[in-house]
N, C-alpha and C positions, 0 to 999 in steps of 0.2 A: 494631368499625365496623359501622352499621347500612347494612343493604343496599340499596340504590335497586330502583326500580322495573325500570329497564334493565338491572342483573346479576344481577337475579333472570331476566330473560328470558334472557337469556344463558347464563344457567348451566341451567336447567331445557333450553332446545334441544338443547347440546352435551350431555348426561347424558342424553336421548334420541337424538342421535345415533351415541352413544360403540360402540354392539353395530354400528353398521352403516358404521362410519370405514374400518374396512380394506378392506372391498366396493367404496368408493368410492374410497381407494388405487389397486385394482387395478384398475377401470373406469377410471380417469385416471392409470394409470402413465406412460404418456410424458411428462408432465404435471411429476407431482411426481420422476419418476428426473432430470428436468432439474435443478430447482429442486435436490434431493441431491448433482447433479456437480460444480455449482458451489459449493456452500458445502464442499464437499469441497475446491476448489482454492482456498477463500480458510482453510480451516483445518483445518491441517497436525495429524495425529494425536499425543494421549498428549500435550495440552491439559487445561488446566480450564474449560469452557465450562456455561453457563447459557443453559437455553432458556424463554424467559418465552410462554405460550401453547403449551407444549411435544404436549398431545391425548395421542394413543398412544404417542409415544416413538419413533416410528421415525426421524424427522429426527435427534434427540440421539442416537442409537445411529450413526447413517450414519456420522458424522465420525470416532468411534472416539474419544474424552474416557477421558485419565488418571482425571478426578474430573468426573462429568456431574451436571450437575442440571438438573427439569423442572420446571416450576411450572405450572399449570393450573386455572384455576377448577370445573370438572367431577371431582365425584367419578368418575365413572362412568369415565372418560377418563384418569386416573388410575390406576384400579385394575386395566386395561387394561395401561396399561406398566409398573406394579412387579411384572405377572404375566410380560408378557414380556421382560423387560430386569431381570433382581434388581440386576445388577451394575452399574445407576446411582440414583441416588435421586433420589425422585420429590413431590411436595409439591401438597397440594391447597389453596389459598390462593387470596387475593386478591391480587395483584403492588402494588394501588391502595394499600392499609396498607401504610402505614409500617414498621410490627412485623414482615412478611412478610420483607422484604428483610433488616432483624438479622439473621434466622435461618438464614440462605444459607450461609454459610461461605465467602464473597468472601478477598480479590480473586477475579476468573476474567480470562483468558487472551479467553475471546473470550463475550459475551454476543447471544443470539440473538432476535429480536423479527419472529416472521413470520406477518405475515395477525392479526395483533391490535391495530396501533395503530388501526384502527378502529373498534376496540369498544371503548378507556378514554373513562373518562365526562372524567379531567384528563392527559391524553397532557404537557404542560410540568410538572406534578407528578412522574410517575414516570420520565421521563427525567433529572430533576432528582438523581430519589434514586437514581437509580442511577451515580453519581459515587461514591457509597459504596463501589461492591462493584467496580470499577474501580481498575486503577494504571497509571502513564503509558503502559503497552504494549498496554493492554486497545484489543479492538476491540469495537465494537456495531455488528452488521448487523440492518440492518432491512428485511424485503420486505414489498413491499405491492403492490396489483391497482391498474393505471392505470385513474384514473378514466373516461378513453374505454372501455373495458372494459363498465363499467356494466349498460348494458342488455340487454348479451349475456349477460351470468353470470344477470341474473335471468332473464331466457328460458330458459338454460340449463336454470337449478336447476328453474322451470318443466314444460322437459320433461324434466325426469328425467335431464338428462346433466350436473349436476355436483350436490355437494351442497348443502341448503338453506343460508340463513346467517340472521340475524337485520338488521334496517336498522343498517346501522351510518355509520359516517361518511366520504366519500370524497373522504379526503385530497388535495392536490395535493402535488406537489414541492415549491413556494415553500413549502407551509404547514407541511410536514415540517418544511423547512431552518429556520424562522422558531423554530417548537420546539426544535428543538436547539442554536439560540443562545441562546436564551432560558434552556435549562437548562444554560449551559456545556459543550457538544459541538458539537465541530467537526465538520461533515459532510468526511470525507477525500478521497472519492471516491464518483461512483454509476456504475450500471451499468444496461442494459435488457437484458431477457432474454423469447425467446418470442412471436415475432408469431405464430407457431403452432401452438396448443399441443395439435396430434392430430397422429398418424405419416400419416394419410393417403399411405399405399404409400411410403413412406419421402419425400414430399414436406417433410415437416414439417421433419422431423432436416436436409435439405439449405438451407430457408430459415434455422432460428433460426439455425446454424453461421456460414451464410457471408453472411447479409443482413441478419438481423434487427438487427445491429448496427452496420448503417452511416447517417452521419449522416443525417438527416433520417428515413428509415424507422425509428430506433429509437426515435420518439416515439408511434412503434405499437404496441409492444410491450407484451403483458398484464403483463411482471414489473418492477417496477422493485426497484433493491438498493442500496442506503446504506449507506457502509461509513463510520462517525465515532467520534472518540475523545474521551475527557473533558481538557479545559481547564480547571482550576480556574487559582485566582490564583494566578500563579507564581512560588513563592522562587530568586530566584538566587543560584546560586553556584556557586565557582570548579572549573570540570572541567579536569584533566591533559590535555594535548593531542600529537600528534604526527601533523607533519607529514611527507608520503611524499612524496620528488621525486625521480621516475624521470629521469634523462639517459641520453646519448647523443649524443656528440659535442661537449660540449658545455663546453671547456676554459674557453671564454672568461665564461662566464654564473656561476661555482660561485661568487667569494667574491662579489660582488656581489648573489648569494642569500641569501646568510646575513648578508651586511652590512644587507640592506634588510627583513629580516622583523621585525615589531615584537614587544614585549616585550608582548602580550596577555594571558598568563597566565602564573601564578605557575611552573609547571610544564611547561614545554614542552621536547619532545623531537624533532630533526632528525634524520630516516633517509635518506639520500641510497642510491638503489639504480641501481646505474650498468652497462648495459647491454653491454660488450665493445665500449667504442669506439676508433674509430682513433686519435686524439687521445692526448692527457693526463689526461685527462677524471677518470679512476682517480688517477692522480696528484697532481694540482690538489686531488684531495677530501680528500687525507690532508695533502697542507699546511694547507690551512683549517682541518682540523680541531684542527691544533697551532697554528694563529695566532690558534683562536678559543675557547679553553680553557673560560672561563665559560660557552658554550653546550655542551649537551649534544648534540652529534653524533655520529653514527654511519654506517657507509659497510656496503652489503651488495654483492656481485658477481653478477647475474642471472647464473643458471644454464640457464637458457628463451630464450627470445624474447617481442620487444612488450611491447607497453606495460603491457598487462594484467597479464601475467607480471610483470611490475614491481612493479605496485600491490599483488599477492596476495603478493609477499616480504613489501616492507613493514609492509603492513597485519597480516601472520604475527608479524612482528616487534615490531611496535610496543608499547607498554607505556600508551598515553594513551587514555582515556574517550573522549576526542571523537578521530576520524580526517579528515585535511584531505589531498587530493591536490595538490599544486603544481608545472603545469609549467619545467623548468631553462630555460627559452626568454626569459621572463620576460616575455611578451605579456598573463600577468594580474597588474599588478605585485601583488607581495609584500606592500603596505601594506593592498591593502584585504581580506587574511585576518581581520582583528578583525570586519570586519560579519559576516562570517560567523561567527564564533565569539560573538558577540551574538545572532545570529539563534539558535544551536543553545540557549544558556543562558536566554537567555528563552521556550522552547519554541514560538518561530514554526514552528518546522518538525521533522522528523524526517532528512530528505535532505533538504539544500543543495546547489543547483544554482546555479553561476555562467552567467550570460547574458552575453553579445559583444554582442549585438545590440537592446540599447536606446540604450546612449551612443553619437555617433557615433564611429567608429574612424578611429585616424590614418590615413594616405596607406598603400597596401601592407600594410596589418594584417592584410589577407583577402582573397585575390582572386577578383575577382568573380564566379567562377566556385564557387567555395565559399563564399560569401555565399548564393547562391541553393540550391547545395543545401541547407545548411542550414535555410533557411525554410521549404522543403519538407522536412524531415524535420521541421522541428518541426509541422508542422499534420500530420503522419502518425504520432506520439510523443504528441501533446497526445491526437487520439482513442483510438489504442491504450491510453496510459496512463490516461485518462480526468482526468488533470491537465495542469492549464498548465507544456507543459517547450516554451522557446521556443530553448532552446540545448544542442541534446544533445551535442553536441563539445568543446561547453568543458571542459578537463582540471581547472579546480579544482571538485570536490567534499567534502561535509564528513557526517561521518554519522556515529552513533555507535557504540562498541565493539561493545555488545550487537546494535544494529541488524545490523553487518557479518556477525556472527556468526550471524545468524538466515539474511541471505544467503546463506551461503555454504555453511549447511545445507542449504537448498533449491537449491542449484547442483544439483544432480542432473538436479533436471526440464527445466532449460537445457540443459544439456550447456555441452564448453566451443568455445565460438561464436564468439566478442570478444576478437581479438585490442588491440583497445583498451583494453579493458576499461570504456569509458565505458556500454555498453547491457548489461551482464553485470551491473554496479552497479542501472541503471535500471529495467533490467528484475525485479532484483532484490526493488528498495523497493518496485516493483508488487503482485507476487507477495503478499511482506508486508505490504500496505495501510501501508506508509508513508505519511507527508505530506512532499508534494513542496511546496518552494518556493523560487522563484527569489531572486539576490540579484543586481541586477546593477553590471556591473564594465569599466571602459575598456580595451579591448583595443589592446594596443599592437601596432609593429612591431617584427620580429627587429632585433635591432644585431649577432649575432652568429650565425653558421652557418650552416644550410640548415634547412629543415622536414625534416620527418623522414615526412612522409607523402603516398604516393602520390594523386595525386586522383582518378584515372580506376580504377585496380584498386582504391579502399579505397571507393570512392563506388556500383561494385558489389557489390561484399561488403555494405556500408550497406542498399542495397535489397534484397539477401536475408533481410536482418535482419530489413527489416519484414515481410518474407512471412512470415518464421518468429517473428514477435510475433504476429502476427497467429492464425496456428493456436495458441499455446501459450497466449496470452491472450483472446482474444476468439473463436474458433472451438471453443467447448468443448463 
């Protein structure tokens, strides 16, 4: 491929700035140790990740990559990191060729694009081809400098307080999002990072943490971060499924459960995990299970407490691809689990989320009082999470094996918090850049027992929660 005018400028700046990269590292560490922390909390080590515009190699080293690779139009910049990093490999290319990307050794786990979609000459071209080196888990983060930014960097670079750069293009938002429709990628999630990006006497570290990401001020911020996966055209087909329905107290609701669950896929499996109740509750499940021979059910006895504890048997147990949460109360009826097992097989989403609060609900579904909080935790959930979750309480969820499994790797960083288990999940698919989406669903009322939860002590617990999303997610 013959070179343009503009990567030949490109490449000759960086191949003279390549001796003097690290100077400027360390002159702007508070800087770029930010931009490290965070892609650190978005990718979990002894990964395969690809860093496209990778320079020196120290960003692709930070994360800690099972099988790292750096691609870089600069020899000079290059030759820099396979001095200092033997133990990733390193490639001095054009990322624009086509031929470039064969030669990668794809899929990768998570692909890196930082501070360079400004300098491709066709940005909808190589987002494009890189659907290639991608498979349905793969993430593509992309940072770039908010174009209000602008004037400041070249002042900056000006007097000598950041490094030169060459004219490149500056992006917006929409025009990002518009490119990675365009090349089949989904933007998952983004993020602002850094309205201030010096220590000034530890001023700095106290605004990005606890300000820099609150709405409206975080359209100030010099970092923006795009977290989106590749969509191709999606073949369906049929995933093994098992549903988990945690009860408690809950004699009167079990066959009526299993009576009203539809026949959605070829393979379904029913795990009822039943919480030491007063009732029959226990009992009732083992009749069912002999009245209902053709369905695969199975009964476990929580050894824990709550709900959560519930959901982590099941889901321990369970044996299906796709995993569905189903409250025994039957306020989300049973019938409408198939959209949501639509929505997982046509890859709309990664975490399904059921919502209460689009259809209206019958008389007593929700009382009023927890109607409201909830709409206030969803606008305190939609920011933290940086996705549309507009009903974090609704007990049916749907996600799949592998997904679960990636969660509950990273329980560590949580701790165990969530006696519901509904934000231990949510926070979860955050964590892992999941895709969150909603499905919603007619929320009925009890015909049978009592709720099973307090609203005043579980509504405090709820608003510690967001405190403590808030440090573990957004205050990094």
């Amino acid at each position: 491929m013959k070179e343009s005018k503009h990567k030949r400028v490109v490449r000759e700046l960086f191949d003279h700035l390549a001796a003097q990269r690290k100077n400027w590292l360390r002159r702007n560490a508070f800087f770029y140790e930010d931009d490290t922390r965070y892609l650190s909390f978005l990718i979990p080590k002894g990964k395969r990740v690809l860093e496209i515009g990778c320079g020196v190699g120290q960003l692709l080293d930070s994360v800690g990559p099972a099988y790292g690779v750096g691609v870089d139009v600069s020899a000079n910049m290059v030759s820099i990191a396979q001095r200092d990093f033997p133990h990733l490999t390193f490639k001095c290319a054009d990322i624009e060729d086509p031929q470039t990307l064969a030669n990668l050794g794809g899929p990768f786990d998570f692909i890196i694009i930082s501070d360079v979609i400004g300098h491709l000459e066709d940005v909808e071209e190589v987002l494009t081809n890189l659907n290639s080196l991608c498979n349905s888990e793969t993430r593509i983060i992309i940072t770039f400098f908010n174009q209000y930014w602008e004037p400041i960097l070249k002042l900056g670079a000006k007097m000598g307080m950041c490094m030169p750069s060459t004219t490149q293009n500056w992006l917006t938002s929409e025009q990002i999002m518009s490119f990675l429709f365009l090349a089949d990628l989904e933007l998952v999630r983004q993020e602002w990072r850094q309205i201030l990006p010096i220590r000034l006497f530890g001023f700095g570290k106290v605004l990005n943490r606890y300000v820099a990401t609150l709405p409206i001020l975080r359209s100030l911020c010099l970092r923006k971060i795009f977290i989106a996966r590749s969509v191709p055209e999606c073949k369906q087909k049929e995933l093994s499924t098992t549903i988990v329905i945690p009860c408690r107290n809950e004699f009167g609701n079990i066959e009526n459960v299993v009576r009203r669950i539809p026949d959605f896929c070829k393979d379904l499996e029913i795990i009822f995990v039943e919480g030491n109740s007063q009732d029959e509750t226990f009992a009732e499940i083992q009749r069912v299970i002999a009245a209902y021979p053709e369905r695969d059910i199975k009964i476990f006895k929580q050894t824990g407490k709550d709900k959560g504890d519930a959901v982590r048997l099941g889901f321990q147990q369970a044996r299906g691809e796709l995993l569905m949460i189903l409250d025994a109360d039957l306020s989300v009826p049973p019938e409408d689990l198939p959209k949501f097992y639509k929505a997982m097989v046509k890859n709309k989403g990664e975490f399904i989320n059921g919502s209460r609060l689009i259809y209206p609900m019958e008389n007593e579904a929700m009382r009023t009082l927890n109607l409201w909080a909830n709409m206030v935790f969803s606008y305190l959930f939609t920011w933290l999470l940086n996705q549309r979750v507009s009903d974090t309480l609704c007990g049916t969820k749907v996600l799949s094996k592998r997904s679960y499994e990636q969660i509950a790797k990273n329980r560590h960083y949580f701790g165990d918090f969530d006696p519901f288990g509904d934000f231990d999940l949510l926070f979860g698919a955050a964590k892992s850049s999941l895709k969150i989406i909603e499905v919603p669903i007619r929320y009925r009322a009890r015909t049978y027992g009592e709720t099973q939860i307090s609203r005043f002590r579980h509504g405090i617990l709820l608003f510690r929660m967001v405190v403590f999303a808030f440090k573990k997610l957004k205050a990094l």
